[in-house]
N, C-alpha and C positions, 0 to 999 in steps of 0.2 A: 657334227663331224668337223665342221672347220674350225670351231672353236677348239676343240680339241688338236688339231690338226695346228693352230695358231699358238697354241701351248708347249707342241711339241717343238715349237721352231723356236721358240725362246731360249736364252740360255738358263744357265742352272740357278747361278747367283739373282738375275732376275724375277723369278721363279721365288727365292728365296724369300726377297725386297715383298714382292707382291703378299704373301701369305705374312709374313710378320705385320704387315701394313691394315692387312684385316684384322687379326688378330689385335693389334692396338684399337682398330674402331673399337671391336665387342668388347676388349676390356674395360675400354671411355663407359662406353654405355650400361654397362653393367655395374660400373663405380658409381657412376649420376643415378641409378635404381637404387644400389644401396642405398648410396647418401639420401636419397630422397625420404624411403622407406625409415633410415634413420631418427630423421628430423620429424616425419609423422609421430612415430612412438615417443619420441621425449616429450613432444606437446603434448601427447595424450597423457604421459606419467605426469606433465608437469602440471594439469590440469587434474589429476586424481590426489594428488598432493595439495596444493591449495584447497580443492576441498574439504580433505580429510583433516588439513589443518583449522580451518574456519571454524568445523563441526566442531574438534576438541576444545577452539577458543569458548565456541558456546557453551560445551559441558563443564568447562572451567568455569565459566562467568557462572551459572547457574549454583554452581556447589556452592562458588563463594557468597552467594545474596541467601541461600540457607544457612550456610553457618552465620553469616554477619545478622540475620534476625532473629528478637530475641525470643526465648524461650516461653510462654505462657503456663501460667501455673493456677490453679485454682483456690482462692483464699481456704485458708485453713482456721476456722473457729471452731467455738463451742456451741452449738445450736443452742436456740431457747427452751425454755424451760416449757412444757407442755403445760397448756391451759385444761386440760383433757382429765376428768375425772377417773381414777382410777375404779375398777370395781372387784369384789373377791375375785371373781376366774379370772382377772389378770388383764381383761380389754377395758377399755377406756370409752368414754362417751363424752360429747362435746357438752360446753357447759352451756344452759338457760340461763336466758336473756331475763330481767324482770317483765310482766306484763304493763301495757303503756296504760299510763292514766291522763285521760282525759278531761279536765275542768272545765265546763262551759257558765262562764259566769252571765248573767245577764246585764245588761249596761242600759240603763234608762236616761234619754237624754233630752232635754226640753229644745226643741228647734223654736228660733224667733220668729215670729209670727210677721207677716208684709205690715211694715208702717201705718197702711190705710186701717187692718183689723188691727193694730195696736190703737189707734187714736179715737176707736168706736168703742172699744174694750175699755180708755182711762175717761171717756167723757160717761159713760156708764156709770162705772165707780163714781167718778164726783159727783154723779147726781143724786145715787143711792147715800153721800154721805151729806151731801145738804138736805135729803131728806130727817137722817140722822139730829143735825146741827139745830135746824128750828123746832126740833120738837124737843130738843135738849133745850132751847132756849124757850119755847113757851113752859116750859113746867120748873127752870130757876124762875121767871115771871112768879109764875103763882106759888110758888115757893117762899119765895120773899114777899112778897102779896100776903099770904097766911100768918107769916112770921112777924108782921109789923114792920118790916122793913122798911117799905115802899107806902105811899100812899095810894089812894085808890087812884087818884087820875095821874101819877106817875103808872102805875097798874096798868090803866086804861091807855092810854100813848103808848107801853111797849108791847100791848099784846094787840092793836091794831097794828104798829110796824111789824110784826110779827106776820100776823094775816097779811098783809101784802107781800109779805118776803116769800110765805107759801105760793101766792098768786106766780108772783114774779120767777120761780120754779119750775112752774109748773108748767109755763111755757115752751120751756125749751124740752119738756117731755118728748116730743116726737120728733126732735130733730135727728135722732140717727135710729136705728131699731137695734136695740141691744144685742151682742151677741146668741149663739144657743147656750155656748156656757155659761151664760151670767141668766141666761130667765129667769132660774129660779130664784138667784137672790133678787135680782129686780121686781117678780111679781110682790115678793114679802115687803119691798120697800114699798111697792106702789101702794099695797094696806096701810102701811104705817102714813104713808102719807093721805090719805084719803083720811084715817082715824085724828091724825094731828089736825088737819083743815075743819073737821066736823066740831071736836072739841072747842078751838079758837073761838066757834062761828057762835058755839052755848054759849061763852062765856060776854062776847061782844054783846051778845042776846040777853045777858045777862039771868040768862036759864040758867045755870049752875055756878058758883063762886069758886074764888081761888082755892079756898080745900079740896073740895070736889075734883077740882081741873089737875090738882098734883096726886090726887089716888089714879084718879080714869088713867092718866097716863105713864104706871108705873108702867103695867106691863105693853104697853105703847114702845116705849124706850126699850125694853128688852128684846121685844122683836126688832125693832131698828139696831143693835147691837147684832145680831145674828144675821140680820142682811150684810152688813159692814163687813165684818169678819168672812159671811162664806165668801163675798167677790173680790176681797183680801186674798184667799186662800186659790182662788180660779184666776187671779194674775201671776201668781206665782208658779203655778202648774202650766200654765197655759202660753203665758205670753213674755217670758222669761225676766220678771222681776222678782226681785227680796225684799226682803220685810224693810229693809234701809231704803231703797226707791217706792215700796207702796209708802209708808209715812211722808214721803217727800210732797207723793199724790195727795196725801190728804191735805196737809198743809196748804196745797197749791187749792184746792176746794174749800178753804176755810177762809183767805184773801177773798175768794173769788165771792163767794155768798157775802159777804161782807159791800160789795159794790154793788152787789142787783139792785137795789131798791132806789140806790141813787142814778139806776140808768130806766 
């Protein structure tokens, strides 16, 4: 009531001042709401738009990195020629291969023997061939003995150097034990020599004459020739020489029987 009462004491145009006066506050404040309210929604637009632009920059960038690559195409030829046998009804079967052949050849190869059985193997051999050598040379002796050749006591002087040349031989027999592959030529020499020393010993005896002495030992000499030849044949096989290196061996047994008598 006073308030109203303080109203009524006022004049009119006061009265006027007062209500225009508010009315300018509400209007202030209601312009500052607008504008505020304003200023929100442009940033929100302006913020929907930069998106929207960004997005389409992408779909643009996008399109163009597909059109700018290129195209892929798949070579275009004429296929080859089928290997495939045809057959009446019109399918095909693949073609056979020929069947594999297999050669198995055998390869025989002579491995060299250890040094120490090689030097057992050539002192063998030279002694089967000095067996050979003095029975070759007792029977030119009595060869030429029969023939006139020689006189009896030139005769007599070569067919005791002879017998000692056996003796001299016959020593070195057991210096090494023959191999197993040479036995058997070895056992055939050890006859011939055993038959050579017996002969010599008639004839120093004067038991039988130089005729006699070149028949006994025809076939003396032949078995001595097949001792030679088979341990000829078992160096070859065995202990990797040729027929050019056993000759070389014999020759070296042919010097060598030559010096016994003077050692």
């Amino acid at each position: 009531m006073n308030g109203i009462t303080k109203l009524r004491g006022l004049s009119k145009w006061k009265l006027v001042v007062m209500v225009a006066c508010a009315a300018s506050t509400v209007c202030v404040a209601c312009a500052i709401a607008a504008l505020i309210f304003s200023l929100m929604l442009a940033d929100k637009n302006s913020k929907s738009a930069i998106t929207s632009t960004a997005k389409a920059e992408m779909a643009l960038a996008a399109a163009q990195t597909e059109t700018a690559r290129p195209a892929v195409t798949e070579p275009v030829g004429t296929p080859p020629p089928s290997t495939l046998t045809p057959l009446p009804g019109g399918t095909s079967v693949p073609p056979t291969e020929p069947p594999m052949v297999i050669v198995i050849t055998e390869i025989v190869t002579v491995t060299p023997a250890p040094d120490k059985l090689r030097q057992v193997a050539e002192a063998t051999y030279k002694r089967i061939v000095y067996i050979q050598l003095y029975a070759q040379d007792l029977a030119e002796i009595a060869r030429q003995r029969a023939a006139g050749e020689i006189s009896a006591l030139e005769a007599g002087v070569a067919r005791l150097t002879t017998f000692d040349l056996i003796q001299a031989v016959e020593e070195i027999f057991d210096e090494a034990q023959p191999p197993a592959v040479l036995e058997s030529a070895w056992e055939q020499a050890l006859e011939v020599h055993e038959d050579t020393k017996a002969i010599c010993a008639q004839w120093l005896d004067e038991e039988i004459d130089s005729s006699e002495v070149a028949e006994t030992l025809g076939s003396v000499l032949d078995r001595a020739d097949v001792s030679v030849q088979e341990a000829a044949q078992v160096l070859i096989d065995h202990y990797g020489f040729d027929t050019t290196s056993v000759e070389e061996l014999r020759q070296q047994a042919v010097q060598e029987i030559r010096q016994l008598p003077a050692n």
